[in-house]
N, C-alpha and C positions, 0 to 999 in steps of 0.2 A: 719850736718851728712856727714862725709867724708866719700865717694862712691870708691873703688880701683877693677875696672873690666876693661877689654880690650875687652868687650866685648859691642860694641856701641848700637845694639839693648836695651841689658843688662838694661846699664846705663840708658838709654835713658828713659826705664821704670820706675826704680827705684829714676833717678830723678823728674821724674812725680807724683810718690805714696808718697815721704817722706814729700813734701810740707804739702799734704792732713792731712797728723797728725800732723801736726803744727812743723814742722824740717825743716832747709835749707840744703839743698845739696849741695855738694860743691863733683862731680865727678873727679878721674883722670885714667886714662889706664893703671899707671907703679907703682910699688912700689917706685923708686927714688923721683917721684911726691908725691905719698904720705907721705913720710918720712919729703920734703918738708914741705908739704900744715900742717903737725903734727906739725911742728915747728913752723910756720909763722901763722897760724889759730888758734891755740889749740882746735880739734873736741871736742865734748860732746861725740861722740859716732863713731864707724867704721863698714861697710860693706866691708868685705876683701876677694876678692878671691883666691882662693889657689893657683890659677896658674895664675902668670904673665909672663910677655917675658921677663923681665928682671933679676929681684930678684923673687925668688920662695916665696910663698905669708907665708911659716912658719921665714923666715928670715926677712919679712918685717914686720909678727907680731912680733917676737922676739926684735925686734928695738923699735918697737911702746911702749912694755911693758917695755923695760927698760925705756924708756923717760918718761911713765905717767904707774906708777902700776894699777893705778884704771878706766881705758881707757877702756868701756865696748866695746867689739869685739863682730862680729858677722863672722864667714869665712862661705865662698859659697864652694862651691866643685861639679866639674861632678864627682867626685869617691867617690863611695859610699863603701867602702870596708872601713873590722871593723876599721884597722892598721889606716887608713888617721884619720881619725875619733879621734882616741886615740893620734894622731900624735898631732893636731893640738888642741884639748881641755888642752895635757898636756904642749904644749909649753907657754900657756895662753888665748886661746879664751876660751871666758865666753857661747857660744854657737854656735851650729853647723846646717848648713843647707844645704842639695843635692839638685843640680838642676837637673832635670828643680821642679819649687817651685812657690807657688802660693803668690803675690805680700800682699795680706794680712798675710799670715803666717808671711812673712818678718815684716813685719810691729809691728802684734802682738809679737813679740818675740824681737823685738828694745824694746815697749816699756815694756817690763818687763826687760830688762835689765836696760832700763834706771831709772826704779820703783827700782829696787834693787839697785844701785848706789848711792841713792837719788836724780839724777839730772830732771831737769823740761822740757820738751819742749820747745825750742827758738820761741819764736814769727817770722815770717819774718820779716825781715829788710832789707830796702832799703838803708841805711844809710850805705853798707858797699860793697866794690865791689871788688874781685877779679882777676885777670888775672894771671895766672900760679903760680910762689910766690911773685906776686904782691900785695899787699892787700891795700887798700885805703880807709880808715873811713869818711866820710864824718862827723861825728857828733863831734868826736876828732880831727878832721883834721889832722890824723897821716898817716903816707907813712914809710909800712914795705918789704921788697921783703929777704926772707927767714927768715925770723922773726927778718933784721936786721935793726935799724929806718933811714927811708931816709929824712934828712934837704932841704924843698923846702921852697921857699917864696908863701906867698899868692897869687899871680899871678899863679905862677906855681903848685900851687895846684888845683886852679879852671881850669886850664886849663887840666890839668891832666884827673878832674874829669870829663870835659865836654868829652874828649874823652873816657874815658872807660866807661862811661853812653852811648855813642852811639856806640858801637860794628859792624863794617864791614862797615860801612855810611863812604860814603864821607860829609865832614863838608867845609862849605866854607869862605872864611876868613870873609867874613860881619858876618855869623853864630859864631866863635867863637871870634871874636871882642865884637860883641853884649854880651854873657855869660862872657867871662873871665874881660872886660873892661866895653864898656855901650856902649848902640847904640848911644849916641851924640858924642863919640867917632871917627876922622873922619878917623883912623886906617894907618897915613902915614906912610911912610918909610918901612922898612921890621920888623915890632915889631912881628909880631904872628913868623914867621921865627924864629928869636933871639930864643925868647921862646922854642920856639919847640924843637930848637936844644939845649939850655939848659938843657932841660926837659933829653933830651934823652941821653946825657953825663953824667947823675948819675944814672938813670936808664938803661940805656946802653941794652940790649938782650931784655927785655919784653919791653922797649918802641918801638923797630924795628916793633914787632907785632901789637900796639895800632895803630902807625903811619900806617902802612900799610893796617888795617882792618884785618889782621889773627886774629889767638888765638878764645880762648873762652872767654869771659867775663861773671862774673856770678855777680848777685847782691846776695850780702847774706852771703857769706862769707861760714861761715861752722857750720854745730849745733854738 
């Protein structure tokens, strides 16, 4: 469930409540992310607010719908006036919601959109992990960063994974020696180094933030 609010409170809830009906969340602040997270995740479904800082939220639906006609949308709005309303259903949101709104209305009105779509609710998955349009499969062991395929070797995929599995941790070399190699491993020379900066040479901007402990890391990907 791709979440498009700048509103942290917001999100914060909404990523709370869509778990509960069996959807993974996958929150961003800006329309640019979400157009993004559209391309590199492909959602099952959208919560879109009308007003972003960036792209105004009927341009980012208007994107959305050209990329996937049958992309069930949900837009949020503090204006409650008829015109938005008419604005934003005839640009292509399949329903409309004012805030302030109570978390199950949200909820009940995903899942009849998603009832009318035919689509099913995604199981959680842990097998899939995110970081901006970073996305990381674990079960395919595929590496996509804006929905475009990144070629790592098996090393550098476990290593990858070990760090966007631990989000803001400091990891220490016997720790990722032990996961990417083996603890009889006796880790000389500078090998997790090499690595690392391998890693971060094709990955380049969203490895700066893994390495670092920024960003957000989500497991789950997007429903």
């Amino acid at each position: 469930m791709l979440i498009v609010d700048d509103e942290p409170a917001l999100t914060e809830l909404l990523s709370v409540a869509v778990p509960e009906a069996g959807w993974r969340p996958y929150p961003v602040a800006d329309g640019h992310s979400a157009l993004r997270a559209d391309r590199g995740c492909a959602p099952r479904a959208v919560v879109l607010d009308g007003m972003l800082p960036d792209l105004d939220g009927i341009q980012v639906l208007r994107r959305l719908r050209y990329e996937n006609p049958r992309l069930p949308v949900l837009m949020l709005t503090a204006r409650d006036a008829l015109e938005h309303r008419i604005d934003g259903l005839s640009s292509g949101a399949d329903d409309y919601v004012t805030k302030p709104f109570s978390l199950e209305e949200v909820v009940l009105r995903l899942r009849g959109l998603l009832r009318r779509a035919g689509a099913e609710p995604l199981r959680a998955d842990d097998s899939v992990l995110v970081l901006g349009d970073l996305v990381l499969s674990e079960e395919t062991r595929e590496v996509r960063r804006d929905g475009t395929p990144i070629q790592l070797t098996a090393k550098e995929f476990d290593l990858l994974g070990l760090l966007l599995g631990h989000p803001r941790q400091v990891l220490s070399k016997a720790q990722i020696l032990d996961h990417a190699w083996s603890s009889s491993f006796d880790g000389g020379g500078n090998l997790v180094e090499v690595y690392i900066s391998s890693v971060s040479d094709q990955l380049r901007d969203p490895m700066s933030d893994v390495v670092s402990g920024g960003g957000s890391v989500h497991r789950g990907g997007v429903a």
